[in-house]
KEMI-864895 format. One record per residue (C-alpha): residue in one letter; x, y, z negated. Coordinates in nm, 4 decimals, padded with zeros to 6 digits. Layout:
residues N
   type          u          v          w
      a          X          Y          Z
...
//
This chain:
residues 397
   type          u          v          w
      x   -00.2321   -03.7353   -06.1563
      x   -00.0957   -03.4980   -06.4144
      x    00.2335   -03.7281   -06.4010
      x    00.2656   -03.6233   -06.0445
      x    00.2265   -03.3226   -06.1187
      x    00.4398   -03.2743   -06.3993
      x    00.6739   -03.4511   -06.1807
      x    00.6728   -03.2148   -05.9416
      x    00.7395   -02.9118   -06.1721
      x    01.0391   -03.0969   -06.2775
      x    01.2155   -03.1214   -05.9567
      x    01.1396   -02.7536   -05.8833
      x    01.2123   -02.6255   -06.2130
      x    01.5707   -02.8022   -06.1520
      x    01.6305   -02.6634   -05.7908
      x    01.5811   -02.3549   -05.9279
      x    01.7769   -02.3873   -06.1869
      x    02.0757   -02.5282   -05.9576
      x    02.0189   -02.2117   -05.7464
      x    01.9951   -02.0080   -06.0571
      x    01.6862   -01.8865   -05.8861
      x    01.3619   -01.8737   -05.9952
      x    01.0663   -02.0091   -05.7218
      x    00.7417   -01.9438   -05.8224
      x    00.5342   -02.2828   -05.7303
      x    00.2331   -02.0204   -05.6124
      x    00.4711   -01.7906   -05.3887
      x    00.5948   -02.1523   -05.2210
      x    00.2605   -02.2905   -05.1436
      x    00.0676   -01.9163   -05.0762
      x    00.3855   -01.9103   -04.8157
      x    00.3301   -02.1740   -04.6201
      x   -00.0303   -02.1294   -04.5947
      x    00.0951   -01.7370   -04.4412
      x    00.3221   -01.8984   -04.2179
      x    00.0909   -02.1988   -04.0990
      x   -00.2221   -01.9018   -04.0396
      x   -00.0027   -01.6716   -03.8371
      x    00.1149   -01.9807   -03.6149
      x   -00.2386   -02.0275   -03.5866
      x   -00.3382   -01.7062   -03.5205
      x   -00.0569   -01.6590   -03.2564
      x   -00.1794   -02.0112   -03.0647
      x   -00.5371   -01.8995   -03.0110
      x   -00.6684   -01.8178   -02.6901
      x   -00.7500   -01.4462   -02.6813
      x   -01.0799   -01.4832   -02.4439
      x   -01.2298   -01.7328   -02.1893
      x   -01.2829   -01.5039   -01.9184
      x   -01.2667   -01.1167   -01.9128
      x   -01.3771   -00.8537   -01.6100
      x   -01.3356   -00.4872   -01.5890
      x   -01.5297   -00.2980   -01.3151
      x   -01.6048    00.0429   -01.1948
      x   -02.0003    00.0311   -01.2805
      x   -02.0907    00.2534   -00.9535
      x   -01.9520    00.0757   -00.6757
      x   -01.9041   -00.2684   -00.8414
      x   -01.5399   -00.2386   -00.7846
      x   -01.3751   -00.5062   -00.9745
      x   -01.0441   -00.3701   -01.1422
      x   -00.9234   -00.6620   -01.3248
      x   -01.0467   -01.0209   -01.4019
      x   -00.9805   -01.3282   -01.5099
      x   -01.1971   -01.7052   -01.5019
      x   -01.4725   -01.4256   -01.3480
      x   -01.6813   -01.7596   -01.2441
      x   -01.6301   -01.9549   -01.5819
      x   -01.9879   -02.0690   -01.7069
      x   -01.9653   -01.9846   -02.0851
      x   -02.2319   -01.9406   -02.3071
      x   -02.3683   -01.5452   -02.3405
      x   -02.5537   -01.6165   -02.6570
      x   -02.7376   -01.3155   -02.7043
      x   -02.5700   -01.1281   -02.4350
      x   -02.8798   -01.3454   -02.2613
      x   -03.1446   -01.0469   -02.3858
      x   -02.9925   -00.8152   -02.1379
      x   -03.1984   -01.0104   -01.8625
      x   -03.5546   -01.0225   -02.0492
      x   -03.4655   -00.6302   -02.0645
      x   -03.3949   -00.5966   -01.7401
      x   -03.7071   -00.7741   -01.6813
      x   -03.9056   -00.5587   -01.9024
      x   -03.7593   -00.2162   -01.7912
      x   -03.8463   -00.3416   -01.4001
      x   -04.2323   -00.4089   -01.4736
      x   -04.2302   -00.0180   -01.6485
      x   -04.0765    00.1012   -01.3722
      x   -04.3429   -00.0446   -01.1643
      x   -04.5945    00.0404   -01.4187
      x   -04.7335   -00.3420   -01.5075
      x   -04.5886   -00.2382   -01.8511
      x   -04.5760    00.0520   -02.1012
      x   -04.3710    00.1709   -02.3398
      x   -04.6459    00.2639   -02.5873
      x   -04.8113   -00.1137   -02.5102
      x   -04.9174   -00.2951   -02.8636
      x   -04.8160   -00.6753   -02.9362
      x   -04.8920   -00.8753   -03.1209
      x   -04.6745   -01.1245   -03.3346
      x   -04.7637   -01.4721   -03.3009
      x   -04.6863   -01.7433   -03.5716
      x   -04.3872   -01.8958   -03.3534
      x   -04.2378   -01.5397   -03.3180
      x   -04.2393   -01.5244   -03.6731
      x   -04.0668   -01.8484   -03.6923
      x   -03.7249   -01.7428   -03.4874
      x   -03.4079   -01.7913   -03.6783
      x   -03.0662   -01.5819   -03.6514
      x   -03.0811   -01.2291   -03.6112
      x   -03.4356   -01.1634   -03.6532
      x   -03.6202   -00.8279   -03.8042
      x   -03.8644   -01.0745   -04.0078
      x   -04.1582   -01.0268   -03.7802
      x   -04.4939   -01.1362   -03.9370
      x   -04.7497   -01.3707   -03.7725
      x   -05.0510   -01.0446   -03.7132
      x   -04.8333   -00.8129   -03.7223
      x   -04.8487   -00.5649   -03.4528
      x   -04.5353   -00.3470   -03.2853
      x   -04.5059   -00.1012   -02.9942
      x   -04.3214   -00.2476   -02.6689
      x   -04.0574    00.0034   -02.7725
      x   -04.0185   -00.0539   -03.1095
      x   -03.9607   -00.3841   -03.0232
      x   -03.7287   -00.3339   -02.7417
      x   -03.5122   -00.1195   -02.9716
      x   -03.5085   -00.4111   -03.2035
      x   -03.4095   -00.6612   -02.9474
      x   -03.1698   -00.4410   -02.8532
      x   -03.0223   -00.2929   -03.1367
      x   -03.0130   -00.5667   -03.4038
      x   -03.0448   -00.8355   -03.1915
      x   -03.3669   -00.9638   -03.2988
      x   -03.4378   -01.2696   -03.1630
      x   -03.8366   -01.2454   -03.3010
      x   -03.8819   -00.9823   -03.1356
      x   -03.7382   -01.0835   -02.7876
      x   -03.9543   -01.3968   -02.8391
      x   -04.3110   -01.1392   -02.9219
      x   -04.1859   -00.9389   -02.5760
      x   -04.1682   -01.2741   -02.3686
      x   -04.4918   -01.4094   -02.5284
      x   -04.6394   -01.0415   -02.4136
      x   -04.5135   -01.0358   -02.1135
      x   -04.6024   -01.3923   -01.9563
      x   -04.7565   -01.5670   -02.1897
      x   -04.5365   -01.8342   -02.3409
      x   -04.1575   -01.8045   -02.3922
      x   -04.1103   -02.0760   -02.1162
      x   -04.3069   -01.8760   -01.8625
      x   -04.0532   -01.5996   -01.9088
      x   -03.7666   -01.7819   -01.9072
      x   -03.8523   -01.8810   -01.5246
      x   -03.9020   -01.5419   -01.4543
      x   -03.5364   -01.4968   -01.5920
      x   -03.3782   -01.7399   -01.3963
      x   -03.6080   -01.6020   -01.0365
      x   -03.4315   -01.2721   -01.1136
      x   -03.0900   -01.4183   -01.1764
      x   -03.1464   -01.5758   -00.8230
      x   -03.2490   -01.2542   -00.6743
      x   -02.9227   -01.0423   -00.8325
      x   -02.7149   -01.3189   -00.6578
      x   -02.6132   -01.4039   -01.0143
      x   -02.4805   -01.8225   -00.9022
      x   -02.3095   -01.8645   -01.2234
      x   -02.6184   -01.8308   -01.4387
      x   -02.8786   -02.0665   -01.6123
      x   -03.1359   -01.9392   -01.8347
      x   -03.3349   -02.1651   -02.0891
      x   -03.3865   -01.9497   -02.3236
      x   -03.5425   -01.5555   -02.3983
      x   -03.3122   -01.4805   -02.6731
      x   -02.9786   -01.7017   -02.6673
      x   -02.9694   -01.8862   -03.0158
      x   -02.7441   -02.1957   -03.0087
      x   -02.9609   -02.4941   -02.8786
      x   -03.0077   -02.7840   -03.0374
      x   -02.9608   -03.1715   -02.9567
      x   -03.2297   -03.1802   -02.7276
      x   -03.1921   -02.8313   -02.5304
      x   -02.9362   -02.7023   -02.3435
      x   -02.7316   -02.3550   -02.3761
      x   -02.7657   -02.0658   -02.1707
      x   -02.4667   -02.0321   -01.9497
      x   -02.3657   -01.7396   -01.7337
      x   -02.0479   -01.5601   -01.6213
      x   -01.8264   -01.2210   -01.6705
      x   -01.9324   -01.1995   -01.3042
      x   -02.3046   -01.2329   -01.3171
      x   -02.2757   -01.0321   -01.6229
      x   -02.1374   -00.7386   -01.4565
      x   -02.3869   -00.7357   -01.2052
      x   -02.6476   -00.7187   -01.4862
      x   -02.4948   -00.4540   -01.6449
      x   -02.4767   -00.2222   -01.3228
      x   -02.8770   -00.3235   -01.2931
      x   -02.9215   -00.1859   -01.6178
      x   -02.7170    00.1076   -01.6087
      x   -03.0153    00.2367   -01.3667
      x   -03.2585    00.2894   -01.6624
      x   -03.1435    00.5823   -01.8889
      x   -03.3301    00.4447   -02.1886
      x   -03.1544    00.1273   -02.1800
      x   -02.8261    00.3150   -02.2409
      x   -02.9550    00.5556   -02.5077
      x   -03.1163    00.2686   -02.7280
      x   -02.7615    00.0243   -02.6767
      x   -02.5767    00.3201   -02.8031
      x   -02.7741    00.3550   -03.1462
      x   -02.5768    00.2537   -03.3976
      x   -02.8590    00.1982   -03.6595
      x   -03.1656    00.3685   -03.7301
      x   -03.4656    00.2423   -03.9285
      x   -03.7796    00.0167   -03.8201
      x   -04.0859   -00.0423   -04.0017
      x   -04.1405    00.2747   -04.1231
      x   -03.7793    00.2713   -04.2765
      x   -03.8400   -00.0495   -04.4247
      x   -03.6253   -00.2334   -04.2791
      x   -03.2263   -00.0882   -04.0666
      x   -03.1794   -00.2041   -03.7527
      x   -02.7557   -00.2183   -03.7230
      x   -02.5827   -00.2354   -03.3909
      x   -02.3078   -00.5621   -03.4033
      x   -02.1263   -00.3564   -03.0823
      x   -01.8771   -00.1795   -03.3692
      x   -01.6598   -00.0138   -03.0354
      x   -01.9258    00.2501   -03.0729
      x   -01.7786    00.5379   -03.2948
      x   -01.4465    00.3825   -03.2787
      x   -01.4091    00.4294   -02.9422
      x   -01.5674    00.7958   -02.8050
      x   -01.6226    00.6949   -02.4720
      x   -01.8296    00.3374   -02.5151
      x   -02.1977    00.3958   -02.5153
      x   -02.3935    00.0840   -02.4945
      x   -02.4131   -00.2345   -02.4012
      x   -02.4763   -00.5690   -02.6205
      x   -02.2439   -00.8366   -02.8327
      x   -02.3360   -01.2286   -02.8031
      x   -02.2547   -01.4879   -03.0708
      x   -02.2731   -01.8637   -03.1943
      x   -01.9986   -02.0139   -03.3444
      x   -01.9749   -02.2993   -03.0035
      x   -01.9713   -02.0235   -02.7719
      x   -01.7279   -01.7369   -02.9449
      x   -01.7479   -01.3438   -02.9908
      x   -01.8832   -01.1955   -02.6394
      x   -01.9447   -00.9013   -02.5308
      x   -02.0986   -00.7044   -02.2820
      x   -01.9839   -00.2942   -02.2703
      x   -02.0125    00.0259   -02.1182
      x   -01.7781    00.3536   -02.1542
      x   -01.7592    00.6878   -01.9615
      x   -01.4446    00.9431   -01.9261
      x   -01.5313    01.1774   -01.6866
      x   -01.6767    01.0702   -01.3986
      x   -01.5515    00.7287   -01.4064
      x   -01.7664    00.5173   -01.6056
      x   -01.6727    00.1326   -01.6661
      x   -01.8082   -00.2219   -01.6911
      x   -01.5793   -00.4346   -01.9596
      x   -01.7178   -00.8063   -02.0059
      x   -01.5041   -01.0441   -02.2432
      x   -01.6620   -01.4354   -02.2868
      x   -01.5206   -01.6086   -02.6294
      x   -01.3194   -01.5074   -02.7857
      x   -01.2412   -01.6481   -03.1757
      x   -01.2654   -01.3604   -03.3368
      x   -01.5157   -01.0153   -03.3638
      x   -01.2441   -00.7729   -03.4238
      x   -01.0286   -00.9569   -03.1687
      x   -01.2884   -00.9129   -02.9418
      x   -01.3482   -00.5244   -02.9519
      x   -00.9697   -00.4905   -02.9825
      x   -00.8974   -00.6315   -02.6416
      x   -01.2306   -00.4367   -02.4870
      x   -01.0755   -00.1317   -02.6042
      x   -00.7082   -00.1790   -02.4577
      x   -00.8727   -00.2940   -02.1327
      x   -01.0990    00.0227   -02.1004
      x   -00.8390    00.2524   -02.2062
      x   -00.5683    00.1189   -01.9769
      x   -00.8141    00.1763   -01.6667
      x   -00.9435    00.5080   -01.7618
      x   -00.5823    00.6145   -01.7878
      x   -00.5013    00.4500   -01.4367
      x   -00.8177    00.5261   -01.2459
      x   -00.9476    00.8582   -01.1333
      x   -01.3233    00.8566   -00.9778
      x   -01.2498    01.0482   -00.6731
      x   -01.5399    01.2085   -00.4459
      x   -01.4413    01.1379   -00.0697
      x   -01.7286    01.3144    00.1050
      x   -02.0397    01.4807   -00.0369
      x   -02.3984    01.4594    00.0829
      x   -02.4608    01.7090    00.3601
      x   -02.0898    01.7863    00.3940
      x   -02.0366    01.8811    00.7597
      x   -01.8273    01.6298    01.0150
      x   -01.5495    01.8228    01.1831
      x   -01.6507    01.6040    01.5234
      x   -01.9420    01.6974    01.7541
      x   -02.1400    01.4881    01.9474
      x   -02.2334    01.5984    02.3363
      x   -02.6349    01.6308    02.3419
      x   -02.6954    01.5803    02.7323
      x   -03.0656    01.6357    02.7266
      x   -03.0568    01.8500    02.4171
      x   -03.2007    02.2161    02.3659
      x   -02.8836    02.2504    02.2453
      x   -02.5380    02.1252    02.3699
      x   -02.3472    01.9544    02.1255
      x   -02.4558    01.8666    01.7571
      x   -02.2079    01.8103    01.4523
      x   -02.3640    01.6007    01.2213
      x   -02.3646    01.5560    00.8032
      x   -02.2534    01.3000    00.5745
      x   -02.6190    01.1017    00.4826
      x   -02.4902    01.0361    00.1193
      x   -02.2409    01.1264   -00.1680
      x   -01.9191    00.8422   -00.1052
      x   -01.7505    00.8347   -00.4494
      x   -01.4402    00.5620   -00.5185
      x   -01.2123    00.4624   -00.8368
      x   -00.8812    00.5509   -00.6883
      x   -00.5603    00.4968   -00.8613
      x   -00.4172    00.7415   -00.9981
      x   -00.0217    00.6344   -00.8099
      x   -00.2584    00.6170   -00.4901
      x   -00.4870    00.8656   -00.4391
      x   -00.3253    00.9350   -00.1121
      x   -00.4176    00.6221   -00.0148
      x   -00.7662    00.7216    00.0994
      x   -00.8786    00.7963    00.4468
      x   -01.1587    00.8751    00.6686
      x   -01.2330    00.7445    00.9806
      x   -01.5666    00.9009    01.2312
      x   -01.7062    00.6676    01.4368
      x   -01.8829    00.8393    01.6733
      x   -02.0446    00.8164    02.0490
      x   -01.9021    01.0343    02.2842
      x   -02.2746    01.1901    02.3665
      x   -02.6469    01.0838    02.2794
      x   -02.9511    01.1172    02.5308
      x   -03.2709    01.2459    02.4436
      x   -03.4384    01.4182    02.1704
      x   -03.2858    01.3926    01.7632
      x   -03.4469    01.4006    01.5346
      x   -03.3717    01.5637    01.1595
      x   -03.1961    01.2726    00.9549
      x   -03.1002    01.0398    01.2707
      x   -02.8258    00.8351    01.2445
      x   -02.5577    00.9372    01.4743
      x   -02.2553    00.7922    01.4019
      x   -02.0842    00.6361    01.0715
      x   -01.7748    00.7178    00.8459
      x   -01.5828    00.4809    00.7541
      x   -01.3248    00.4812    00.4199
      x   -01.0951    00.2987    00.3700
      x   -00.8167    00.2936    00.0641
      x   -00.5092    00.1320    00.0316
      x   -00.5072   -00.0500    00.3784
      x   -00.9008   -00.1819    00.3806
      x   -01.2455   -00.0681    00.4444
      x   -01.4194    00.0550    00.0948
      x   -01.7128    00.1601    00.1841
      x   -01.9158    00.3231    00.5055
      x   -02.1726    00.6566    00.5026
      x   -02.4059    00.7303    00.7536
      x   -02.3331    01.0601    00.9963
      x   -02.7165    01.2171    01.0278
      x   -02.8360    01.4899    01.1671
      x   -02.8728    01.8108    00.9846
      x   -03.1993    01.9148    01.2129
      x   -03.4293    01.8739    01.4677
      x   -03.3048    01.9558    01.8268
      x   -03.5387    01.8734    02.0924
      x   -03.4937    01.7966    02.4510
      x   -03.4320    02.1017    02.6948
      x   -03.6937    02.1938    02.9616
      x   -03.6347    02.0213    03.2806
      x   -03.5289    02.3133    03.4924
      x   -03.2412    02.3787    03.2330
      x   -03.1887    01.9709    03.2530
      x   -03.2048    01.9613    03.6147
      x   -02.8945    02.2676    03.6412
      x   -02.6890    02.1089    03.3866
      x   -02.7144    01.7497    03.6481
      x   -02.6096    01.9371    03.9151
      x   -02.2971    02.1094    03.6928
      x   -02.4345    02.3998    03.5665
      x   -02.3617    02.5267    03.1873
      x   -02.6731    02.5979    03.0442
//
């Protein structure tokens, strides 16, 4: 071996000396290593699937492989949360609830706060873990709380997925650790995922504990750190959650608001963390700078179109938009949005405060967006019959 070697040394020390150069053996091989690692680097594939969407309509504003099945890892807590935050809202659950930590709890691997079998934690404080630091004890103590056994609650995770419409999805486990030889991996989509995120969006404490960046648990024994870095380095992300296993890639799940606009991003593996958060941030800032969230008609904004009231007390009736209609519009197109009234010619009988009587329809860039309800802004009752009897024979009353 140290002939080789020696050998070697030789034939470089004479090249060298041909050139009248001098080649450091190191600089050669450290070299080619650089050059072989950027090649690398340059071939890898970026993501698996990626979607960007307007979180309050659901519009979709990019995507690509939306409907690839790809492992969330633990992305997957977002739907025992979701769970969770749905029996509070219907008051099955409490915040303040105590569990307890059971000797398989204690037992979960990866990111895990080091729960202790007897141990006892408030719903919340676990949550926060869960949610946080990505404790995979402590989403294991919630399901155990919340139905019994971890299996139990992973069938109420895959009803829900059912009842979100989320197809791409299959849950088989509460936390989303890699499985092993004899279990299979959860699998979802950027799709599903988005859809999930919108749900969650709905309870304000879900997006004030995702956007903690680290704050202390067990009486400041232990830090609970936040893996989604884009918050701080990016002003307008504010929650959601990361997912990892080395099988499955760098994931992510995230939320931002400029404005009124506020986004969806969802990226399935990619190879690296920073790669990751890099290409979330591009994605969110290119929208925000090419979307505008654009009100097209307020709530109880009058409808310059009246409706004949035949029978009415009083003649004719203009009615009010039944709900706020708010759309991302680009920024190139905003005079692409229009409103069309759909409404009868006259209605019989007596209307009532809040009746539908017609519909407006929006449309944007050549298709139909979105509909709101035309109401009524009051009550008008019928007219007496004498009045209706003059007005059948022509009279203007």
């Amino acid at each position: 071996m140290k002939r080789i070697v020696l050998s070697v040394f030789i034939l470089l020390w004479g090249a060298s000396f041909v050139s009248g150069k001098s080649i450091p053996i190191q600089g050669v091989v450290s070299g080619k290593l650089s050059a072989q690692k950027k090649q690398s680097a340059e071939a890898e594939t970026p993501y698996q699937a990626i979607l960007v969407m307007e979180a309050h309509t659901g519009s979709m504003l990019e995507g690509e492989n939306i409907h690839l099945q790809w492992a969330p890892a633990s992305i997957t807590k977002l739907m025992l949360v979701h769970i969770v935050m749905e029996k509070i809202a219907g008051g099955d659950l409490h915040l303040s609830d105590p569990i307890g930590v059971s000797g398989k709890a204690s037992k979960m691997g990866g990111s895990q706060v080091f729960l202790k079998q007897g141990e006892t934690f408030s719903l919340e404080e676990l949550l926060r873990a869960t949610l946080i630091a990505s404790a995979n004890d402590a989403a294991y103590a919630i399901a155990e709380y919340v139905s019994g056994s971890a299996e139990e609650f992973v069938q109420l995770m895959n009803q829900k997925a059912n009842a979100l419409n989320m197809a791409d999805t299959v849950y088989h486990s509460v936390h989303g650790l890699p499985p092993s030889e004899t279990q299979q991996a959860d699998v979802s989509s950027c799709h599903d995922l988005s859809i999930l995120a919108r749900e969650l969006l709905k309870y304000p404490k879900v997006l004030e504990w995702t956007a903690i960046r680290s704050e202390p648990f067990r009486d400041g024994k232990f830090i609970l750190y936040n893996s989604n870095k884009l918050l701080g380095r990016m002003a307008e992300v504010d929650g959601l959650k990361t997912g990892y296993f080395r099988t499955a890639g760098y994931s992510i799940v995230a939320t931002a608001k400029r404005g009124g606009l506020r986004l969806v991003a969802v990226l399935l593996g990619s190879p690296r963390a920073r790669m990751r958060d890099r290409l979330v941030a591009e994605k969110l800032k290119k929208h925000f700078s090419q979307y505008a969230m654009v009100k097209v008609i307020g709530k109880g904004q009058v409808i310059d179109k009246a409706v004949v009231l035949p029978q009415g007390k009083a003649r004719t009736l203009k009615g009010v938009a039944g709900s706020d209609f708010l759309y991302p519009v680009s920024k190139d197109k905003q005079n692409s949005i229009n409103r069309t009234i759909n409404l009868p010619e006259k209605i019989d009988g007596e209307i009532q405060a809040g009746q539908k009587l017609g519909e407006l329809r929006i449309s944007y860039d050549g298709g139909i967006v979105g509909k709101v309800d035309i109401v009524s802004p009051l009550h008008v009752p019928k007219a007496g019959r004498f009045v209706r009897l003059m007005r059948f024979f022509g009279f203007d009353f």
